[in-house]
N, C-alpha and C positions, 0 to 999 in steps of 0.2 A: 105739708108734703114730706119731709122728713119723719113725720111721727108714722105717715101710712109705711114708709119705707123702714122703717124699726117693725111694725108690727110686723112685714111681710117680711122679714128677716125672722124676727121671732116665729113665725109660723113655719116657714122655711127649717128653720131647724129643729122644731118641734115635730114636724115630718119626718122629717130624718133619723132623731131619736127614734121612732115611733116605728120607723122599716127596719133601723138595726135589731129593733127586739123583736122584730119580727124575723128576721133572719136569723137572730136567737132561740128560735121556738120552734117547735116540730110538730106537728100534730099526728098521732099515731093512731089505726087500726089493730083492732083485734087479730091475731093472724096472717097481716100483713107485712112484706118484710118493707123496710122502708129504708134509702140510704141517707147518712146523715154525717158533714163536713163539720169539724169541729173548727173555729181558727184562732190564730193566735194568741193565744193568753184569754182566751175567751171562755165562756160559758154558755152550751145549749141546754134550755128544758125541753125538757121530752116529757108533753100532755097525751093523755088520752082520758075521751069524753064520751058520753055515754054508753056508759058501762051497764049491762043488762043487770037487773036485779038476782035472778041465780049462779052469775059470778061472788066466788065464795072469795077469791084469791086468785093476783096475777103476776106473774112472771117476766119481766125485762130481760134481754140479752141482745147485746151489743158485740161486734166480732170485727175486729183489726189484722188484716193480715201480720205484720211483723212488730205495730208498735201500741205501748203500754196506754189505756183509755182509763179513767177514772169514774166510775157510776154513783152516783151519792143521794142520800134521800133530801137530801138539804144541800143550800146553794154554796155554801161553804162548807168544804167536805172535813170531817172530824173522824177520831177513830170509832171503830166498830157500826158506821152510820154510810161506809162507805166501804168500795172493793175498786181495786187496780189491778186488772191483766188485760191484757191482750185478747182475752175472750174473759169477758166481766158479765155480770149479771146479779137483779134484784128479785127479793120477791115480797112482795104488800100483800099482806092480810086487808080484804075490804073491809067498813063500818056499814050498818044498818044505813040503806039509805045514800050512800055513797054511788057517786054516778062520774066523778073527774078523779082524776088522780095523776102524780107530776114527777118527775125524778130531772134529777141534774147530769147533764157529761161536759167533762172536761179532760185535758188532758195534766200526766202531770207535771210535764217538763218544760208547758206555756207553748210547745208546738202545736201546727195546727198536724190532724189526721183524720183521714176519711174512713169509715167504716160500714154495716151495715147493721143493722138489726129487727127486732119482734117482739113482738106482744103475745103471751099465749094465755087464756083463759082457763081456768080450772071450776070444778062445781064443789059442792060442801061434802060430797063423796070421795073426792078425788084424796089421794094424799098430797100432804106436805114435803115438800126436798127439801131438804138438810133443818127441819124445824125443831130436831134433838140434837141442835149443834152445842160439843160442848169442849171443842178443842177453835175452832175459826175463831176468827173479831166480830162477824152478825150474830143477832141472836138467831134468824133463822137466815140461812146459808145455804143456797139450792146453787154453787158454784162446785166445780170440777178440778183442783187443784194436782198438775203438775209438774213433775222433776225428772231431768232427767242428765245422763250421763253416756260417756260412752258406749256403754257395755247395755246399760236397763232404763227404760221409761216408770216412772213410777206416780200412779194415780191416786187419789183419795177423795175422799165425800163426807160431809158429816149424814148419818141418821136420820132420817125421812120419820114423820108422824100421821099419825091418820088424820084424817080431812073433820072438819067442821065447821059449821055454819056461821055466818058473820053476825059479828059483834059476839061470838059464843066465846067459853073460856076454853083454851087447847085442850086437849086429854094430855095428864099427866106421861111422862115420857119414859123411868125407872119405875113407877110404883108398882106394876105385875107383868108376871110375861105369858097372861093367857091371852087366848083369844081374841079379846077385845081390849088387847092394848097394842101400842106398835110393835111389836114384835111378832107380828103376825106378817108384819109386809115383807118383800121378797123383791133383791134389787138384781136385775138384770144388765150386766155389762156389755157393750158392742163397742165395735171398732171398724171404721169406713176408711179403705184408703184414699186416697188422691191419686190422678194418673200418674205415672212413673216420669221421674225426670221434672214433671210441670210445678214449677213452684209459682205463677202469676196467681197477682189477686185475682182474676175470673174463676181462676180453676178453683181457689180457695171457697170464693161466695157461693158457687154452682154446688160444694159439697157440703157448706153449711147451708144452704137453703133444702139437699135434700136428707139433713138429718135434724130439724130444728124440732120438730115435733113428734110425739108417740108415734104415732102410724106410721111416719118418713122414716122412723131411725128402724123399727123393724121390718119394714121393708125394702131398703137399702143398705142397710150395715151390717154383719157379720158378729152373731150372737158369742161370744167370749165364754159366759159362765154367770152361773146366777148364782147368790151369796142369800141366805138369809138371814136375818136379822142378829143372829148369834154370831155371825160372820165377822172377820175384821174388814172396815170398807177401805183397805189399800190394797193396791192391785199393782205388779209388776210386769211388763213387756220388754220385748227384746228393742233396741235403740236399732234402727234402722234412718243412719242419718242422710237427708237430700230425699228423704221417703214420705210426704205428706201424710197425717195418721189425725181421725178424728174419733175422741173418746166420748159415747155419750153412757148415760146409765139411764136406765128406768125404770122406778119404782111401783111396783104393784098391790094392789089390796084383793088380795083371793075371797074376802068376803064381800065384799059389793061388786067386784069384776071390773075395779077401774085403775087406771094407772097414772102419772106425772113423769115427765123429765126433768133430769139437773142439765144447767147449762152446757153444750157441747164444747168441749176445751179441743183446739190444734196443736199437736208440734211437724217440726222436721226434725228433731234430734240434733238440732246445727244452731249457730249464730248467725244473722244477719245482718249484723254491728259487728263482725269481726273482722279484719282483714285479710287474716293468715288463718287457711284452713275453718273457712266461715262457706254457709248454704250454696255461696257463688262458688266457692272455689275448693273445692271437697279434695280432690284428687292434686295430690301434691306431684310436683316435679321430679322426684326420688321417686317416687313408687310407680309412676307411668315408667319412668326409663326402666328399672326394676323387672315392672308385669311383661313388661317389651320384649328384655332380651329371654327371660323364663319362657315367653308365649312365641318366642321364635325354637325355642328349645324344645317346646312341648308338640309343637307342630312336626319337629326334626323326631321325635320321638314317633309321634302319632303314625309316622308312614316308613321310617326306617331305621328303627330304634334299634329290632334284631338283627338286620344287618350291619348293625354298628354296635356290636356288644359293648364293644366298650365304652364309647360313649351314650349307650343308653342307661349302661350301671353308673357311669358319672353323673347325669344326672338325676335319676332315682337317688343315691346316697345324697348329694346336692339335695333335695325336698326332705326328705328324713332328715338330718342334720340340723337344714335351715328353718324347720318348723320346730325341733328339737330346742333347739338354743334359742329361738327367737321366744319363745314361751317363757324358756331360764333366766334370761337377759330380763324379759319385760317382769314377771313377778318378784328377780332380786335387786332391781337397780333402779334407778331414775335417771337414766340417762335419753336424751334429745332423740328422739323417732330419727333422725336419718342418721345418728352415730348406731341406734341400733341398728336398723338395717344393714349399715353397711357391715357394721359387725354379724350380722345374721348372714350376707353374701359371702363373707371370707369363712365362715365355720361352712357354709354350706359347701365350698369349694373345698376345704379340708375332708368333708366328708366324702364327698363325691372321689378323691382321690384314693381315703382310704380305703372306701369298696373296691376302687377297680385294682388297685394293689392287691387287695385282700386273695381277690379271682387270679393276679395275676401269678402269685405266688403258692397259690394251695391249689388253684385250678379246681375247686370246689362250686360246680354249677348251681346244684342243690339249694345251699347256704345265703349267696349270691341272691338267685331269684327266689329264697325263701322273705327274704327284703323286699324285694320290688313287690310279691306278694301280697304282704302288708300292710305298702302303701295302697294297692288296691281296694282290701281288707277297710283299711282308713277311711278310705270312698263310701264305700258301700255302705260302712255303718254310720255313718254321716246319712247318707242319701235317708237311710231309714228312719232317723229321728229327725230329718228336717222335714219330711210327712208328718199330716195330726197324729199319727201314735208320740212324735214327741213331746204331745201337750199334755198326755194324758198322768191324770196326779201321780202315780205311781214313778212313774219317773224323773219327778222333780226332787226325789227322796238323792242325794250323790252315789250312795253306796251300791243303788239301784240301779241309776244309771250307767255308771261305770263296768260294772259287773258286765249287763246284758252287752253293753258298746264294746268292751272288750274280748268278749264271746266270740258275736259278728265278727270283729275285726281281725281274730285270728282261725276262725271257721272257713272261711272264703280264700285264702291261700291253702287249704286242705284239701281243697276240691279238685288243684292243679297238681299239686306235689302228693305224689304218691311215693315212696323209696322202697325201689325192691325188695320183695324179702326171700331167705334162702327157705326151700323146703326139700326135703330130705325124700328122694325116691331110689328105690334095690339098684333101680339101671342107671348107672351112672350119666348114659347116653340121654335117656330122658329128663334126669334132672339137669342135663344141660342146657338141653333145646329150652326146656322150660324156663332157666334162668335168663337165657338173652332174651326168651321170650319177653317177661316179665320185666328186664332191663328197658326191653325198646318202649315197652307200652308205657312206662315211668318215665324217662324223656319226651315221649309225645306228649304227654299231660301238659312234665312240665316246659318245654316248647308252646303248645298253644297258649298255656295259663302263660308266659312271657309277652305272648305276641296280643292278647288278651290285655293285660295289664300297659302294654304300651297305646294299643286304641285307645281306651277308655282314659283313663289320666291323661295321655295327653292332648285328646281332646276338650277334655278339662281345664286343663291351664290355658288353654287357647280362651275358653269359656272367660275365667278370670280377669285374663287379660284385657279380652272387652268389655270388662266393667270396670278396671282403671280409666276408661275414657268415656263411658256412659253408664250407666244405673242401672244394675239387672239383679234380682233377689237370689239367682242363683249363685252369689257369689256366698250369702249364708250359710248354705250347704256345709264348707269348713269352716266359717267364721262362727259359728255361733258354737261351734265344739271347743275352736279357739276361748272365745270369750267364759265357756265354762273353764278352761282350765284357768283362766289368770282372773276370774273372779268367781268367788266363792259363792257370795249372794244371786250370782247370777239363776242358779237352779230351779229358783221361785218364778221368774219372768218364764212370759207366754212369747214360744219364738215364732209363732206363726207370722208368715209376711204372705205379700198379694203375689198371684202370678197373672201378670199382664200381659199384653200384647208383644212388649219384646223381649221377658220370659218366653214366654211359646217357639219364638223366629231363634232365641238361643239355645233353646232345649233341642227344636229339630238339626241348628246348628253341629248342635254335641251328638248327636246320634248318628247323623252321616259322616259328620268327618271318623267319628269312632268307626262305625261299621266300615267305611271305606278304609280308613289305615290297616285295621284286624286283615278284610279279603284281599289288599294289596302287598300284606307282609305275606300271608299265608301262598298267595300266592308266587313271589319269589322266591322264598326259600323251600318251596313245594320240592325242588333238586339238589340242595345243599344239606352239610349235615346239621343236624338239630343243633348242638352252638358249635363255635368255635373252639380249639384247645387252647389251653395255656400256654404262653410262650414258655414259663419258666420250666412246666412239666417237659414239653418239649426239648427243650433246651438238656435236660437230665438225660430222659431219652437217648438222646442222639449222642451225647457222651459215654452214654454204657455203650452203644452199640457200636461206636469204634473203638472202644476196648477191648471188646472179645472177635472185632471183625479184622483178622490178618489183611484179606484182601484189601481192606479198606487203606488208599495212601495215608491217611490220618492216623493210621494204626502206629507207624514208624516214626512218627514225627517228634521231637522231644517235646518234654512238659514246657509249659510258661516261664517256671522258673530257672531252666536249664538253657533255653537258648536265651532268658536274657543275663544269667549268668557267661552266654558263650559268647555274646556279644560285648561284653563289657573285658573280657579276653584279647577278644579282637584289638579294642582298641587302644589295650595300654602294653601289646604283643609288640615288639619290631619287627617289621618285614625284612625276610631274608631276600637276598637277591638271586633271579634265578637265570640260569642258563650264559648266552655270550654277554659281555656288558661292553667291547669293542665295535667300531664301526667294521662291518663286512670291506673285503677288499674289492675292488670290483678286478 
């Protein structure tokens, strides 16, 4: 009795054994995506079995939303025999006759993680990804590796080889570069975004399930640029962080008309392991209060900016300044984002002050909204490189860019400001008329181009403002002019980003509040005069004219320094006494 109760223990556990490594094991289809649990300190094989005889060569890829997976050809992973990311992937050359084939995943930090992945099949036509790898740890290397940073995304690949048949010897990879060596193939880059905002693994799996293959990735991804073989295979984007971005490449052979993909690699540009200023928590406490009180400001502009000359020059010089210096501060220092900023708001308030002094003191309208101008000027040329003309090679040149951007940007205040000019007619009567002529039609210019420049900007910063609290591409519009100035490499990245559904709800956003502030200011000041005068010019004014105006009581009056010289008389003078100083008799 005892010995039957051993054996049934011993088989009991020899079961057991026997379902764990069954739990251990995966069995994979061609083509199929399959999901697969790694757990702790564990190891899964990933088999796939009956493999058709014109399969030359296959492709493993495995895809973790945020954490590190380990792929290895062997069950103990070694270097160059294996690859760790987050989007990992193999690729097996078949043997004559080869029909199973096995890879290992594990993780590397003994955590367990769920992920998903695929098998893709290739024929003896097809090319090889990355099988002229001569910088990675695989010998052949159909992985996507990138880097990124604030400012630029930055991708690379090794060198793809032409296809050949199993159990054949490769084609040499440097020995010629005709026709019939690889340097005939031709890699095309794409890049597929994610919905705005959605960082969940569903949304992740749904956009590597529709780019895992040739035909998915060009017909859902958005073709980049095609490199050929003579090409360097790194590639720069613009960092769009909390922005989902999947980079595929696909390699083509123009002489047989067939293609392969390298592994699809994810970012967001962000941390998910970080606490502070990581994927969850993007938008810092400093910069919502920040975009707040600006996007209350810009709103007070958008609708009654020229009614408030002066506080509408306060805050134009405020945006000039505070983008001025925030650029200064961040390319010469290393100091903590919210000591900049706050230092970016106090220079902006200095600025702001010194424009409306400026106006207040020289009474110079011209000069004034030759600034606010500008900043308009600023907009616009923005607006026109954040369009595909700003992908286009030419412009990635600095001196190119700069030039044309600087053009724009002081073209577009030309439009408004026109400054009278004198011309010389026999009638002196006629060349009068004509000068005030000429005067009023150069304030109406520059009056609308103000009223102009307040619609538009500050419906703008309203714009801004709601993407300190949610996610919208058109906040790149001046960031990625920003990120040219304070980095230099930046000029090589591709700044194109997606416009999504609530890109659209904000664009119409900015066009109504614009148009409405433009017909709402134009509309009130349709009876006042085009601006306001200077107090200080006034102030001169009114001083000469009781100078020469007798009538005037002020005419008589002594200077400043005379009655307070006569006051101070007064009071170190003794009063005489005057008249009876006895009580009346009655």
């Amino acid at each position: 009795m005892p010995l039957k109760r051993e054996c049934l223990l011993l088989f009991m556990s020899w079961l057991g054994s026997l379902r764990a490594q069954d739990e251990n094991r995966v069995v994979f289809s061609l083509g199929k995506f399959q999901n697969v649990s790694v757990p702790v300190n564990g190891t899964v094989q990933v088999v796939i079995s009956r493999i058709p005889p014109d399969v030359s060569f296959i492709t493993l890829q495995f895809h973790t939303p945020h954490r590190n997976v380990t792929l290895s050809y062997t069950q103990a992973p070694v270097y160059g025999q294996s690859v760790t990311a987050a989007d990992a992937g193999l690729l097996s050359a078949l043997l004559p006759n080869q029909s199973t084939l096995s890879w290992f995943l594990q993780t590397p930090d003994g955590n367990s993680v769920a992920g998903i992945g695929v098998m893709l099949p290739y024929m003896s036509a097809d090319p090889v990804p990355g099988a002229c790898n001569q910088e990675f740890p695989l010998d052949i290397d159909p992985n996507i590796y990138l880097q990124y940073n604030l400012f630029e995304t930055t991708i690379s690949f090794a060198p793809a080889n032409i296809g050949y048949t199993r159990g054949g010897t490769p084609p040499a990879c440097d020995v010629g570069t005709d026709a019939s060596t690889r340097w005939r193939l031709v890699y095309d880059v794409y890049q597929f975004f994610l919905p705005e905002g959605d960082q969940s693994e569903q949304s992740l799996i749904s956009g590597v399930e529709r780019v895992a293959n040739v035909e998915n990735i060009q017909d859902n991804s958005r073709k980049v640029m095609s490199l050929s073989s003579h090409d360097q295979t790194q590639l720069s984007f613009n960092s769009l962080p909390g922005q989902g971005v999947i980079f595929s490449v696909v390699v083509r052979d123009p002489v047989f008309n067939t293609s392969a993909s390298y592994i699809p690699v994810h970012t967001y540009a962000c941390s998910f392991n970080s606490t502070l200023d990581g994927c969850s928590t993007l938008g810092r406490v400093s910069t919502k209060v920040f975009f707040t009180v600006i996007g209350v400001a810009g709103l007070f502009v958008c609708f009654l900016g020229h009614r408030f000359f002066k506080c509408e020059l306060f805050c134009m010089g405020f945006a000039f300044m505070a983008f001025f210096f925030f650029v200064l501060i961040t390319s010469t220092t290393a100091l903590e984002y919210n000591i900049r900023l706050a230092l970016t708001a106090v220079m902006g308030v200095v600025g702001g002050v010194v424009l409306v002094m400026s106006w207040w003191r020289f009474g110079s309208v011209m000069v004034c909204v030759l600034v606010v101008g500008l900043i308009l000027g600023f907009l616009v040329s923005s607006i026109v490189f954040f369009t595909p003309l700003g992908d286009l090679p030419v412009f990635h040149n600095d001196v190119v860019f700069w030039v044309v951007f600087t053009c724009i940007m002081v073209v577009v205040p030309l439009f408004f400001i026109r400054w009278p000019r004198e011309v010389r007619y026999t009638s002196y009567k006629i060349h009068s008329a004509l000068q005030i002529h000429t005067d009023v039609c150069a304030y109406v210019c520059v009056f609308q181009g103000n009223i102009t420049t307040c619609g538009v900007v500050g419906a703008y910063v309203v714009v801004l403002t709601v993407n300190a609290y949610t996610y919208t591409s058109l906040s790149y519009i001046t960031l990625d002019v920003l990120k040219r100035f304070l980095n230099h490499n930046f000029s090589r990245a591709f700044i194109s980003v997606p416009l999504q559904d609530i890109d659209f709800i904000m664009i119409t956003l900015w066009v109504v509040l614009g148009i409405s502030g433009i017909v709402v200011q134009l509309y009130r000041e349709r009876s006042h005069p085009f601006f306001p005068p200077s107090p200080y010019v006034m102030w001169k004014q009114e001083r000469e004219r009781r100078k020469t105006n007798v009538l005037d009581p002020s005419y008589h009056k002594p200077s400043l320094p005379a009655r307070i010289l006569n006051r101070v008389r007064q009071l170190t003078r003794r009063t005489e006494p005057a008249g009876e100083s006895t009580p009346l008799l009655l």
